[in-house]
C-alpha positions in Angstrom: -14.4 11.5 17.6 -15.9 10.3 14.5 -15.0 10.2 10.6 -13.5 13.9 9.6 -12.4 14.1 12.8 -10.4 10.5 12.5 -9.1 10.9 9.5 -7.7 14.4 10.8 -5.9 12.9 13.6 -4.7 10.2 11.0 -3.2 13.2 9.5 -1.9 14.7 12.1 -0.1 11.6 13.4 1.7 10.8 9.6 3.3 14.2 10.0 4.5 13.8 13.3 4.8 10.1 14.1 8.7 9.3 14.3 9.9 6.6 11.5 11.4 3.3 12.8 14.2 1.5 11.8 12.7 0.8 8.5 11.7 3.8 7.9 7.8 3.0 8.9 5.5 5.1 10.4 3.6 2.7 12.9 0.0 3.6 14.1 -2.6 1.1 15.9 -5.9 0.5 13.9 -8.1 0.5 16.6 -7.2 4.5 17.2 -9.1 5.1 14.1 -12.0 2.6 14.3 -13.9 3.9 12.1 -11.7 4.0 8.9 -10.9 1.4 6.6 -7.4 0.3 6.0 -8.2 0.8 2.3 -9.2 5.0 3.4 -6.4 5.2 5.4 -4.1 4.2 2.8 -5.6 6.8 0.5 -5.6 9.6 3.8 -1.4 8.5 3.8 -1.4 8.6 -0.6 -2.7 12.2 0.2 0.3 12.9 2.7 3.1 11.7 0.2 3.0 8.1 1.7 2.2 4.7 1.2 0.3 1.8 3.1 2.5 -1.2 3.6 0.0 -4.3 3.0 2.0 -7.0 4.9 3.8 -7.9 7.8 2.3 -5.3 10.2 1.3 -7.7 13.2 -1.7 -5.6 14.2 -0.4 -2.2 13.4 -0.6 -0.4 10.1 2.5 0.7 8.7 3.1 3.7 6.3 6.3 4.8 4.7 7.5 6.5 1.5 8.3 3.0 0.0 6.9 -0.1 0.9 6.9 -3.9 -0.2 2.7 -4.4 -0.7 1.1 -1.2 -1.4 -2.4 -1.3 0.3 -4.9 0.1 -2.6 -6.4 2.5 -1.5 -9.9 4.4 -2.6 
């Protein structure tokens, strides 16, 4: 699956992805390798979200609020 298709399952998975503890949505980058953090960030913006920027050990994190907002394009 490549670009559209990525960034539909990105999609797909902010809607349904259960929040942790913290209230993050938690997804693994290399399910979408061929976005950016920066495009997923703005894929999340477009979803009423927000891409934390730190603290993610290897897993980006999106939630309504976060600490580091990840610009996004």
């Amino acid at each position: 699956m490549q670009g559209k298709g990525k960034e539909e399952k990105l999609r797909e998975a902010l809607r349904s992805f259960p929040t942790d503890r913290r209230g993050y949505i938690k997804v693994s980058p290399e399910s979408y390798p061929d976005l950016t953090h920066q495009r997923a960030a703005r894929i999340a913006w477009e979803t009423g979200l927000r891409a934390e920027a730190v603290g993610n050990q290897g897993s980006w994190r999106f939630g309504e609020t976060v600490v580091e907002e990840v610009p996004h394009e």
